[in-house]
C-alpha positions as CSV (number, residue, x, y, z in Angstrom):
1,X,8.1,5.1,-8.9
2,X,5.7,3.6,-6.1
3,X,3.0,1.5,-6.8
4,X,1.0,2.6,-4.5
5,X,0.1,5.6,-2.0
6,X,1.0,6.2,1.7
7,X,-1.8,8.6,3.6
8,X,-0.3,10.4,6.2
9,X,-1.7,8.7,8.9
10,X,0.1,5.3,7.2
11,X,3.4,7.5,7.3
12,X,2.9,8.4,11.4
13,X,2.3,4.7,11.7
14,X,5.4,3.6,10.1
15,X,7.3,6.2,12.4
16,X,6.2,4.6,15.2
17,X,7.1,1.1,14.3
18,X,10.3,2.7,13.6
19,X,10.8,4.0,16.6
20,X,9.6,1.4,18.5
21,X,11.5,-1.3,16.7
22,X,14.7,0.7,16.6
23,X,14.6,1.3,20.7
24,X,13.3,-2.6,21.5
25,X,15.7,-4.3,18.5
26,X,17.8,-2.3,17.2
27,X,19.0,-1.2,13.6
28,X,19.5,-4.4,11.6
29,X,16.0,-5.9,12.7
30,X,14.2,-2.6,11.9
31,X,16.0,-2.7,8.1
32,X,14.6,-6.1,8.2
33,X,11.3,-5.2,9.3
34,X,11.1,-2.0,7.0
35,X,12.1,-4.2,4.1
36,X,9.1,-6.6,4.4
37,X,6.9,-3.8,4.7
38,X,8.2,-2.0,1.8
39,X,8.1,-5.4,-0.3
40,X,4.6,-5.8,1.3
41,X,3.4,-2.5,-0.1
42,X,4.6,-3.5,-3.6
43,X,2.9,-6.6,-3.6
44,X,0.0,-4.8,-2.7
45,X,0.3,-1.7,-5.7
46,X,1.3,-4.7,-8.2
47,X,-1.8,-6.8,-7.1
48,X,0.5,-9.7,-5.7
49,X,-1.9,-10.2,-2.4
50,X,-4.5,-12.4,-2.1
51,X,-7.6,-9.6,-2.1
52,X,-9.6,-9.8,1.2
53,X,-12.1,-7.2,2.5
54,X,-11.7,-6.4,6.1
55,X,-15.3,-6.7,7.3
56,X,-19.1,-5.8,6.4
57,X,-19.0,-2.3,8.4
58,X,-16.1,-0.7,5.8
59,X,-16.8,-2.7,2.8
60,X,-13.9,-0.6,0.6
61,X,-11.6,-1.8,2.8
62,X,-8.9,-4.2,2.6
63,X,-6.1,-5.6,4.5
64,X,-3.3,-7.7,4.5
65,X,-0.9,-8.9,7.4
66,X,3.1,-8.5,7.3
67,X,4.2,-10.2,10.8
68,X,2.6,-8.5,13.5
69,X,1.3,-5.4,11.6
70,X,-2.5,-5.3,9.6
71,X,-2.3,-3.3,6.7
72,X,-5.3,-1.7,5.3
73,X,-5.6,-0.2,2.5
74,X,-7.9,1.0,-0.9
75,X,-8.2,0.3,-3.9
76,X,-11.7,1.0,-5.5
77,X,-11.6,4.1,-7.6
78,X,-7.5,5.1,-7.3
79,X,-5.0,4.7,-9.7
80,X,-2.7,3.2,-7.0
81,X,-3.6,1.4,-3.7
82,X,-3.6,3.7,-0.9
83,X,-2.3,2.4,2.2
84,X,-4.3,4.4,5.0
85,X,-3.0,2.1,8.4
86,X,-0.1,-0.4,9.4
87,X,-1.4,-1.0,13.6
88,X,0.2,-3.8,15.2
89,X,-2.1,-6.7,16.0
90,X,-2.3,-6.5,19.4
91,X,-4.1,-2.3,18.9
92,X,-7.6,-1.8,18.7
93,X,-7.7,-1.9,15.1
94,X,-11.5,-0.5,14.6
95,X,-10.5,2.5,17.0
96,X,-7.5,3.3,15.1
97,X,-9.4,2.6,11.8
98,X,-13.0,4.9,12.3
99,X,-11.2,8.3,11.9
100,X,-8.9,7.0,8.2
101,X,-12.4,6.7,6.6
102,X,-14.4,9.7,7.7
């Protein structure tokens, strides 16, 4: 059972990392990569990460970093964490972000 929530747009993320990854590194580094995500995103539904609020303008929002992706996620007033964005740190991150929390 998952401790924690994917929203759909967290799932089209992770499908493009996959894609991306798989074309530019191949298979073994994407299971690598999709393993530290997936241990990330339990750390995160177990309350393992350091809480840190991503910034005055979306005060319920939190985020965490697993190598070059931002992961942003919720947690006041769920059951589990939802994970609403993995974006790559080099994205406009408030771009991608604005339209999650509408």
């Amino acid at each position: 059972m998952h401790t924690y929530v994917l929203s759909k747009d967290a799932e089209k993320d992770l499908r493009e990392i996959a894609q991306y990854t798989l074309k530019e590194w191949g298979e073994s580094t994407f299971a690598k990569y999709k393993s530290g995500l997936i241990k990330k995103f339990n750390d995160i539904g177990k309350n393992l990460v350091v809480e840190r609020r991503f910034s005055k303008i979306f005060p319920q929002l939190q985020v965490t970093k697993y190598r070059f992706h931002y992961i942003f996620y919720l947690t006041e007033a769920v059951d589990k964490p939802i994970i609403i964005g993995v974006i790559h740190e080099q994205r406009h991150i408030v771009n991608r972000l604005k339209n999650r929390l509408e």
